[in-house]
N, CA, C and O of each residue as an XYZ file, in Angstrom:
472
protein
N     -59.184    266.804    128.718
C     -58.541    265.600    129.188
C     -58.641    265.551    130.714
O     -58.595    266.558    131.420
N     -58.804    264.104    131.240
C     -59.160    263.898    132.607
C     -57.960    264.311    133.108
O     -57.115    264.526    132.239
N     -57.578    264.511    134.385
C     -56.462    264.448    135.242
C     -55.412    263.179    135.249
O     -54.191    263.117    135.111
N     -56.716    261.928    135.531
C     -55.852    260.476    135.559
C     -55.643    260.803    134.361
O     -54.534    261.334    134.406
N     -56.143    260.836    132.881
C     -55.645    260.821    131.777
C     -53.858    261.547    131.308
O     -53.051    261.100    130.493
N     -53.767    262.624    132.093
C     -53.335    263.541    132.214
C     -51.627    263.332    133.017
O     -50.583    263.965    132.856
N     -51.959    262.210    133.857
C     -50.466    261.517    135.070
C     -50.378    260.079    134.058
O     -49.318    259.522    133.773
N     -51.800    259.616    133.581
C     -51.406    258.217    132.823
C     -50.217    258.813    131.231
O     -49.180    258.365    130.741
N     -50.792    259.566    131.034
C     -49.565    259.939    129.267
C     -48.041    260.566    130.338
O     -46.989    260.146    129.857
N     -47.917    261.093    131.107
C     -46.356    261.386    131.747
C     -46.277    260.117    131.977
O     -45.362    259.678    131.281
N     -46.871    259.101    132.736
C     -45.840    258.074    133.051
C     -45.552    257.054    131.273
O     -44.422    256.674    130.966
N     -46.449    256.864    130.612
C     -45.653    256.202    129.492
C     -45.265    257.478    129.012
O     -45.097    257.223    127.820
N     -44.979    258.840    129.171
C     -44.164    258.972    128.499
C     -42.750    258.668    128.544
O     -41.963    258.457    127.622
N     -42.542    258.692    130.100
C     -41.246    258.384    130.391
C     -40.501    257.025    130.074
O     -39.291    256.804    130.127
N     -41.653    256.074    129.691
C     -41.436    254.973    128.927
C     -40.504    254.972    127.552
O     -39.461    254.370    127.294
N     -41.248    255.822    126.838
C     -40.783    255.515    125.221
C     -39.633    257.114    125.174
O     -39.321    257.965    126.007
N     -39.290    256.852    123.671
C     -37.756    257.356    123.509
C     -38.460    258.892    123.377
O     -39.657    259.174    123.320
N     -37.038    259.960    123.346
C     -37.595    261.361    123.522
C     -38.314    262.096    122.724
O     -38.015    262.086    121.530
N     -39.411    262.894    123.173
C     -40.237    263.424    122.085
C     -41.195    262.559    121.000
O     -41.811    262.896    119.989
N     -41.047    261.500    121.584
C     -42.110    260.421    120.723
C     -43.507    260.601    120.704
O     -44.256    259.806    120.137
N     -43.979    261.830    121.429
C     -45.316    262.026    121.948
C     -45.795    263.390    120.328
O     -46.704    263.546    119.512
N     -44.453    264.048    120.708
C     -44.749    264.974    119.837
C     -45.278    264.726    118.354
O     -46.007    265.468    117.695
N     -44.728    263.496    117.993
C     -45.181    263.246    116.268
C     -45.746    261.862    116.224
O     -45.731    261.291    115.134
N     -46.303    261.174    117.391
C     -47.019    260.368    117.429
C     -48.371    260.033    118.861
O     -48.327    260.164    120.084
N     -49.346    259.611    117.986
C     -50.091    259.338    119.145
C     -50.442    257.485    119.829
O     -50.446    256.510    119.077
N     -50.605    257.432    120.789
C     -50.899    256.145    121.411
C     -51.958    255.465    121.177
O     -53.008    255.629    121.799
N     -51.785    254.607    120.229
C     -53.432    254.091    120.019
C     -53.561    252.895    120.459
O     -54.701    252.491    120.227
N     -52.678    251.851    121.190
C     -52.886    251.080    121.658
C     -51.507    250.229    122.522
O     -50.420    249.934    122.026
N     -51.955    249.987    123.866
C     -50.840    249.302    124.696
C     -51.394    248.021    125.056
O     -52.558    247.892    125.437
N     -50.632    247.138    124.947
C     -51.575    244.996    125.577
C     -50.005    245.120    125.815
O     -49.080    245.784    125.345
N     -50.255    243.725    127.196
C     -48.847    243.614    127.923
C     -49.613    241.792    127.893
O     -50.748    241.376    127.662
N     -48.604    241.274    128.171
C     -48.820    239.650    128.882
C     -47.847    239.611    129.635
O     -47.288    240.591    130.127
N     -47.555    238.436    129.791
C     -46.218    238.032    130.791
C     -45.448    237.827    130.339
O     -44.696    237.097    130.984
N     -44.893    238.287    128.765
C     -43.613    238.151    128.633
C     -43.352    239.694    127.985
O     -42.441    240.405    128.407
N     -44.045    240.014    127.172
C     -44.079    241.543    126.586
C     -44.848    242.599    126.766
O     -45.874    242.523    127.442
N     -44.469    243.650    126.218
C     -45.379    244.789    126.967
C     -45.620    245.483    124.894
O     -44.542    245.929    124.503
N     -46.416    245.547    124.114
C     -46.232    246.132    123.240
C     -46.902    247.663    122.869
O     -47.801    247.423    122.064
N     -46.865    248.540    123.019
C     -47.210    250.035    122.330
C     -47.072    250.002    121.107
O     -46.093    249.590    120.485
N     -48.769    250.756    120.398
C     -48.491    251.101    119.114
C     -48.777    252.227    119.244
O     -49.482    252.596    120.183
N     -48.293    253.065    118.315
C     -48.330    254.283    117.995
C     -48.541    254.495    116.234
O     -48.264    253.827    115.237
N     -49.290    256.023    116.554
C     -49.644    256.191    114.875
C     -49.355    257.625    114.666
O     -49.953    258.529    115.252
N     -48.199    257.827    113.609
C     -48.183    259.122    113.521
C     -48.974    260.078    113.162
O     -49.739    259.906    112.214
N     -48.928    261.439    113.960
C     -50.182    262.447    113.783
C     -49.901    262.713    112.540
O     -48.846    262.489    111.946
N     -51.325    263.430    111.966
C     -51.348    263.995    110.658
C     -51.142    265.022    110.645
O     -52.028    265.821    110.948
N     -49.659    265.511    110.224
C     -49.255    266.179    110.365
C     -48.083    266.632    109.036
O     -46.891    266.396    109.231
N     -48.492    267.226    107.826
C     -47.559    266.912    106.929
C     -46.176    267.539    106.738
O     -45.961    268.750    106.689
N     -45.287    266.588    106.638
C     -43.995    267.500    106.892
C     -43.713    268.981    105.628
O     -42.548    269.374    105.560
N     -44.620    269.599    104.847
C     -44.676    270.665    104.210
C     -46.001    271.388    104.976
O     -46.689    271.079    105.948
N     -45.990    272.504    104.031
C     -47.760    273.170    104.909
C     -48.629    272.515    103.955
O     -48.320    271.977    102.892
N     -49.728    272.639    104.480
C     -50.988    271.774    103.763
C     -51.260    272.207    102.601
O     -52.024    271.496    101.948
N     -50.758    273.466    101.961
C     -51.066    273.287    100.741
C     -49.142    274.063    100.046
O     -48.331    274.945    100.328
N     -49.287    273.310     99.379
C     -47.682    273.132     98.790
C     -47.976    273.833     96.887
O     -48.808    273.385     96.099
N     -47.215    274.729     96.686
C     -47.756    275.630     95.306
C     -48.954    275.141     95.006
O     -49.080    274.325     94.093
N     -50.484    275.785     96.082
C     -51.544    275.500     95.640
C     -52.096    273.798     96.077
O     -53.196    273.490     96.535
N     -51.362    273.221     95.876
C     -51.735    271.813     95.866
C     -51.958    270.735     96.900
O     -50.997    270.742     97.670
N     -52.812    269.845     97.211
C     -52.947    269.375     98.407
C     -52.278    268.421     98.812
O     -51.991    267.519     98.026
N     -51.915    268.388     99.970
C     -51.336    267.269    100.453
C     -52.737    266.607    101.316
O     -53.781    266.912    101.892
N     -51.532    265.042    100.751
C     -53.217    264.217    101.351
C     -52.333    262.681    102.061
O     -51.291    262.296    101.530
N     -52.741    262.182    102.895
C     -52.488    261.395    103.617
C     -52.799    260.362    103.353
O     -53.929    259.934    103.586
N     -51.519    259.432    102.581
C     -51.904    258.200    101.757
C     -51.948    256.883    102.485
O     -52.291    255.917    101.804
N     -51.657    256.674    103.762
C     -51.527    255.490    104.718
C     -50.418    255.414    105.525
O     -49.789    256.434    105.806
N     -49.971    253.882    106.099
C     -49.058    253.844    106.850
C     -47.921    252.535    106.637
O     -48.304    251.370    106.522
N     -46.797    252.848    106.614
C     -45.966    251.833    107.163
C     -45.792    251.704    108.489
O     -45.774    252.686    109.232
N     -45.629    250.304    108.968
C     -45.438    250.438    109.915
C     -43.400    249.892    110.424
O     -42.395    249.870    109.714
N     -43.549    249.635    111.537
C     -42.097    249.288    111.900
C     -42.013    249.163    113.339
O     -42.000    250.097    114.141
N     -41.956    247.884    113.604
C     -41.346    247.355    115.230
C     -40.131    247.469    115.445
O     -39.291    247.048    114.651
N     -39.800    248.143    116.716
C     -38.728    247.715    117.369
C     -38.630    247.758    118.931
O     -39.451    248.173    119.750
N     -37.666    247.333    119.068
C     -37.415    246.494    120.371
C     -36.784    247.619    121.168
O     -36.074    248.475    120.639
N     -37.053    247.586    122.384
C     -36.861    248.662    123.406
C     -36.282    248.359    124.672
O     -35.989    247.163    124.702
N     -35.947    249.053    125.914
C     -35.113    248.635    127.267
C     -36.499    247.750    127.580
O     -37.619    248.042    127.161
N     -36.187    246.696    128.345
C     -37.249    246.277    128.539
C     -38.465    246.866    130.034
O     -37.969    247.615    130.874
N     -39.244    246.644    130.114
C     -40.412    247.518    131.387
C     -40.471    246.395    132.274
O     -41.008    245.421    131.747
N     -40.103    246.227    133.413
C     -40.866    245.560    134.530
C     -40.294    243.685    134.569
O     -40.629    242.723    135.260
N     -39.230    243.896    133.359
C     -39.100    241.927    132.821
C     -39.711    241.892    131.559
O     -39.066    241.219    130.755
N     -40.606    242.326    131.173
C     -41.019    242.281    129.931
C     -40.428    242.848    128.822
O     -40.131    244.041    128.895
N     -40.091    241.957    127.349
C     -39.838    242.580    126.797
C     -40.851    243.519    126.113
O     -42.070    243.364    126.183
N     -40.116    244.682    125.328
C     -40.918    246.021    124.996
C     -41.108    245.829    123.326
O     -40.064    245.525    122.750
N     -42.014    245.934    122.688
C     -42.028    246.373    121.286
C     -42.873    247.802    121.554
O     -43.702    248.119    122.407
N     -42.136    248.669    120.172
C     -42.567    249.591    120.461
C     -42.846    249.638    118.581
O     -41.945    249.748    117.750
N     -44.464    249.508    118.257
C     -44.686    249.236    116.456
C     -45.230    250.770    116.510
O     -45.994    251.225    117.362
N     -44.686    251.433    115.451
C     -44.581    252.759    115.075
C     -45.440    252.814    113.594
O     -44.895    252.153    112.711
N     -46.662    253.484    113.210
C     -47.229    253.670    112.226
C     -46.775    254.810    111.470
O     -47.263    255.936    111.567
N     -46.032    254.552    110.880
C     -45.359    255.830    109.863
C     -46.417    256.422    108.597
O     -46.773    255.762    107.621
N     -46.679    257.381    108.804
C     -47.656    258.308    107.964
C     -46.566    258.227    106.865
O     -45.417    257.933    107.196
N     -46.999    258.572    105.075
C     -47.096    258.764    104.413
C     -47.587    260.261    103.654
O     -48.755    259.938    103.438
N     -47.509    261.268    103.266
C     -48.595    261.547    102.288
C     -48.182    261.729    100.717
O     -47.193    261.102    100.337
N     -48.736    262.379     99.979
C     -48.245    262.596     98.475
C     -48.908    263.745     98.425
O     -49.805    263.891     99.255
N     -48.647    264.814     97.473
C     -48.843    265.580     97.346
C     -49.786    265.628     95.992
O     -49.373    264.920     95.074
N     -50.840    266.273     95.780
C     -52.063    266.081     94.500
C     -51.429    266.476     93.227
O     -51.035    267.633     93.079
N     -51.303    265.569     92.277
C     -50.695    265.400     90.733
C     -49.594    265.091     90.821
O     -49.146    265.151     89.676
N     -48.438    264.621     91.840
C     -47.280    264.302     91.976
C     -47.279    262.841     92.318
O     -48.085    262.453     93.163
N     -46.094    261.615     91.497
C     -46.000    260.550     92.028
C     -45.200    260.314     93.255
O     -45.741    259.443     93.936
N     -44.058    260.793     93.812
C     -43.406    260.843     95.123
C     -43.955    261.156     96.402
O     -44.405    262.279     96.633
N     -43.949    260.147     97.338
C     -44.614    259.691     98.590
C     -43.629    260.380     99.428
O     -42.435    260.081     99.448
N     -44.368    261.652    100.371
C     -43.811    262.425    101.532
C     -43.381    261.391    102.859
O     -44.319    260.735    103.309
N     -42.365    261.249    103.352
C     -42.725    261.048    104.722
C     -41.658    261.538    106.025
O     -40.512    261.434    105.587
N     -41.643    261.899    107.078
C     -41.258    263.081    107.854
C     -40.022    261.991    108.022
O     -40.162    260.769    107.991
N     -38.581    262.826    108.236
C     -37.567    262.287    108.822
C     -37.492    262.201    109.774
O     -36.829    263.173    110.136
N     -37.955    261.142    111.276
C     -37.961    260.518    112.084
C     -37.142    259.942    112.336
O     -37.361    258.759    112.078
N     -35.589    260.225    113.012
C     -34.749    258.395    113.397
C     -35.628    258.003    114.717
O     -35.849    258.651    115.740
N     -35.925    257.078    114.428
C     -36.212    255.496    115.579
C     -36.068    254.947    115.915
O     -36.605    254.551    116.949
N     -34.925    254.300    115.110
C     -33.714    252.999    115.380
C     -32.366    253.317    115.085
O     -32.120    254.227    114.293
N     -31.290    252.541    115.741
C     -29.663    252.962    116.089
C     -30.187    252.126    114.332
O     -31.024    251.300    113.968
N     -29.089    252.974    113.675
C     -28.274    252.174    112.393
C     -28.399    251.234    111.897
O     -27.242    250.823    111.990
N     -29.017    250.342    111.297
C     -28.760    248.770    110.525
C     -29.243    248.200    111.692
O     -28.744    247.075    111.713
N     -30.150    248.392    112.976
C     -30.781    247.639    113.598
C     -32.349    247.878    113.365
O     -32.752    248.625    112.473
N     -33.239    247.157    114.271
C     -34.831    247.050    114.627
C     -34.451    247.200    116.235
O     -34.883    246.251    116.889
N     -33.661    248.295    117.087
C     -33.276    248.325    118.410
C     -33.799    250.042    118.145
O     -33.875    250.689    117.101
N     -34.066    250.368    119.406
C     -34.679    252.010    119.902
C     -32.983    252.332    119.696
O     -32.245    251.378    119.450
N     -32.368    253.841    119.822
C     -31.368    254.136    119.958
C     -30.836    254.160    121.069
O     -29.742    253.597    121.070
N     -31.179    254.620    122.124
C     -30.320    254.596    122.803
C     -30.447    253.065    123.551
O     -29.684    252.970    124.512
N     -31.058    252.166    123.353
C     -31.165    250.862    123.441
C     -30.238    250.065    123.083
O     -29.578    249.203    123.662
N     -30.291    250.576    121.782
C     -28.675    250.132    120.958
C     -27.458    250.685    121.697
O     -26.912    249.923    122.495
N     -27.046    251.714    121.558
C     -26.176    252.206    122.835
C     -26.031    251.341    123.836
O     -25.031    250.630    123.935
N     -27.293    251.315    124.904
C     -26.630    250.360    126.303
C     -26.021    249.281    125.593
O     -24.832    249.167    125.889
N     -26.421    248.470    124.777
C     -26.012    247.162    124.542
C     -24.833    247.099    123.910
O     -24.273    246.017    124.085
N     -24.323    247.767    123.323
C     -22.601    248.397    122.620
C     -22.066    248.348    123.880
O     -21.038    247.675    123.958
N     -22.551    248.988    125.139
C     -21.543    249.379    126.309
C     -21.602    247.812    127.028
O     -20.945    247.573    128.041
C-alpha cells in the first residue's frame, strides 16, 4: 500500500463509527453537494472457522443496510453497509456476524442517535 493510500484510510477512518475498518472494507465513496455516501462490504470473513465439523462454509451474498450518520463538511452522510451472509454446506440456516450499526429501532449510526437524544 502507497503512503497517500496509507494517510487517505486514517482520515476516513476517523470518519465512520469505531472499528468499522476491521470487519469491513471500502469499496466505494461519491459525495455531491448535498451528501457524502460510503459503501462498504463486509470482509470474508466467517464468523466460525472455515471449516465447521468438517464442513464448508461458503459465502452466500449480501444484505445490505443504509444509515444515516453525523453529517461531514454540511453534507449529509449515508453510510450503506454490505452485510455478508454465509451458510454452512448441507445446512439450511444463513450465518451472519453480530455487528450493531444502528442505535435501536432506528436507520441512525449509534452514537449519532445519542447526539440527537441529547
Amino acid at each position: 500500500m502507497k503512503k497517500s493510500e496509507n494517510i487517505s484510510t486514517l482520515v476516513i477512518e476517523c470518519f465512520l463509527p469505531p472499528d468499522t475498518l476491521e470487519w469491513f472494507d471500502i469499496i466505494n465513496i461519491s459525495k455531491s453537494d448535498k451528501e457524502i455516501k460510503i459503501i462498504l462490504e463486509e470482509k470474508n470473513i466467517p464468523p466460525l472457522p472455515v471449516s465447521f465439523n468438517n464442513k464448508k462454509i461458503i459465502s452466500k451474498g449480501f444484505k445490505e443496510i443504509t444509515i444515516s450518520d453525523f453529517p461531514i463538511r454540511g453534507r449529509k452522510t449515508l453510510l450503506t453497509f454490505r452485510r455478508r451472509y454465509w451458510k454452512i454446506e448441507g445446512e439450511e440456516k444463513l450465518l451472519k456476524r453480530d455487528i450493531k450499526l444502528t442505535a435501536e429501532g432506528t436507520l441512525l449510526e449509534k452514537e449519532f442517535a445519542d447526539f440527537l437524544k441529547e
